[in-house]
N, C-alpha and C positions, 0 to 999 in steps of 0.2 A: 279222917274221911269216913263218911258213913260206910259201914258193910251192908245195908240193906235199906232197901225203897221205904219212904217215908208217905204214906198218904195224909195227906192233911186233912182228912175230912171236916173242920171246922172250916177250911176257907172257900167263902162264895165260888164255883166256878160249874162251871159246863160240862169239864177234865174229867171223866170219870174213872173209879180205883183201877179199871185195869189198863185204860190210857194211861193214866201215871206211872202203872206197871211197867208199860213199852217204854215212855220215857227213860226210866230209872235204868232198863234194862239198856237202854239204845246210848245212857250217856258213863256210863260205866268206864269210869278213869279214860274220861277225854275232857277237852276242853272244850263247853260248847257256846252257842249263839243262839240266845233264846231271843225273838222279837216280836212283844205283847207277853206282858206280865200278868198283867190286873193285879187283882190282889196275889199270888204268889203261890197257887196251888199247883200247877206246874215247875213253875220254878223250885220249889222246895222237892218236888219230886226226880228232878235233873238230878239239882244239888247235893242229894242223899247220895248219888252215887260216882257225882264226875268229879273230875278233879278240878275244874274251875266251870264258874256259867258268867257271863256276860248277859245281862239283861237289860234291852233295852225296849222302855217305854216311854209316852209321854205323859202317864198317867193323870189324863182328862177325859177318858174314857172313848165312846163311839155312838155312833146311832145305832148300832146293835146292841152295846153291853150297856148305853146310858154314858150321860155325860157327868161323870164327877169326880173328884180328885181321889187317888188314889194311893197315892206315894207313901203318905204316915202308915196308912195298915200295909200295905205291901212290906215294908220295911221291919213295922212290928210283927209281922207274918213271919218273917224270913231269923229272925231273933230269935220268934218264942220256938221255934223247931231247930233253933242252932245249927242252921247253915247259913249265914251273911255271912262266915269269913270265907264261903268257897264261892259268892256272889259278888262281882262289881257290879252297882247298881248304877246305868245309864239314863237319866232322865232328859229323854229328847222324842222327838220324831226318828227311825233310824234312816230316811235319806238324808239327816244334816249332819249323820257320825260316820265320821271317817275309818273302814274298816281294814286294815291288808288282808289281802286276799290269801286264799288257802290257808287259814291259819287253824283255824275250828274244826273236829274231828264230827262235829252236827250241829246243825241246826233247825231249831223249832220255830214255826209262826204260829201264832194264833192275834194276827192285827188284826186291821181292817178286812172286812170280807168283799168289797167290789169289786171288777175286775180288772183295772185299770191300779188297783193297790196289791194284789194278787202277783198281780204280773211282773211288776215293780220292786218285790216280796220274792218272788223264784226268784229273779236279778243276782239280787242283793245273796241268797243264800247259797245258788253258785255257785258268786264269787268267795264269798266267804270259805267256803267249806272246804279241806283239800281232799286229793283226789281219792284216799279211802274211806269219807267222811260220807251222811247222811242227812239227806234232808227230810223232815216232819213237814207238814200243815195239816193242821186243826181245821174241824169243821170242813172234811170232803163228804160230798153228799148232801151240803146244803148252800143256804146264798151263793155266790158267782164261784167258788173255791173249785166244784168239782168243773167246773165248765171250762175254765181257763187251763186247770192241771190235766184235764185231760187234751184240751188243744197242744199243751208245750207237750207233753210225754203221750203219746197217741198208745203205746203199749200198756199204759196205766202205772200205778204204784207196784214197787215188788213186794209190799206186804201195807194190809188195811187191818187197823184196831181199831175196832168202834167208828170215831170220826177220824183218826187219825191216817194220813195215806204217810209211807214212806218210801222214798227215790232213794236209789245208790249213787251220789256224783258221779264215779266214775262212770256211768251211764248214760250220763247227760251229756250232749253233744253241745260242743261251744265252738263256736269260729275260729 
């Protein structure tokens, strides 16, 4: 396992070194649930330090990142930084993968940014995450992301890197 955060500054991404910093730091021998990969400059960043990352994407991209297939460099990303063996790679939509719940010690989004995908996106990471687990989204402060995270959590994130907002699950109130 990596001892220390891995920036990939070769791979296309948004992520910038000191978001990849909070990641690295936030997944630090856990297992997490990364959902939107792109090419892998997060994901390499998790993976330098957690003990497993689950990434899923549908790697065809979006109306914001562009539509094209992404799966070959994702993959060659994840290789030439030597961490695919701390990577399952899920190549789907993640509302068609079946997750159990509380399993992941965090998880990261960086999908879709509407808010109707957002929404759908806390959901999902909720459920996934157990209760002394962390939720990321990428990109607060821009498209529908900060609108909708601050409707669900009206107190805000307990700590903002860059674009990054991060939630404490057990903070978040469920039925």
């Amino acid at each position: 396992m990596g001892a220390s955060m891995i920036f990939a500054w070769d791979v296309g991404s948004s992520v910038t070194p000191d978001e990849c910093a909070l990641l690295a730091w936030l997944a630090k021998d856990r297992d997490v649930l990364e959902v939107g990969s792109w090419l892998g400059r997060s994901t390499i960043a998790l993976a330098s330090t957690a003990r497993h990352v689950t990434a899923i994407d549908w790697h065809h991209g979006d109306f914001y990142a562009g539509e094209m297939d992404t799966e070959a460099e994702f993959r060659q990303n994840l290789a030439r930084y030597e961490v695919a063996d701390r990577v399952q790679v899920v190549v789907a939509r993640v509302e068609e993968v079946p997750i159990q719940n509380g399993i992941f010690g965090g998880v990261f989004i960086d999908a879709a940014h509407d808010a109707d995908s957002v929404r759908a996106h806390w959901q999902i990471a909720v459920d996934a995450a157990n209760e002394s687990g962390w939720i990321a989204f990428h990109d607060y402060g821009r498209f529908d992301v900060t609108e909708v995270l601050d409707e669900l959590m009206p107190d805000g994130p307990c700590s903002l890197a860059g674009t990054i907002a991060v939630y404490r699950r057990r903070d978040v109130a469920t039925p």
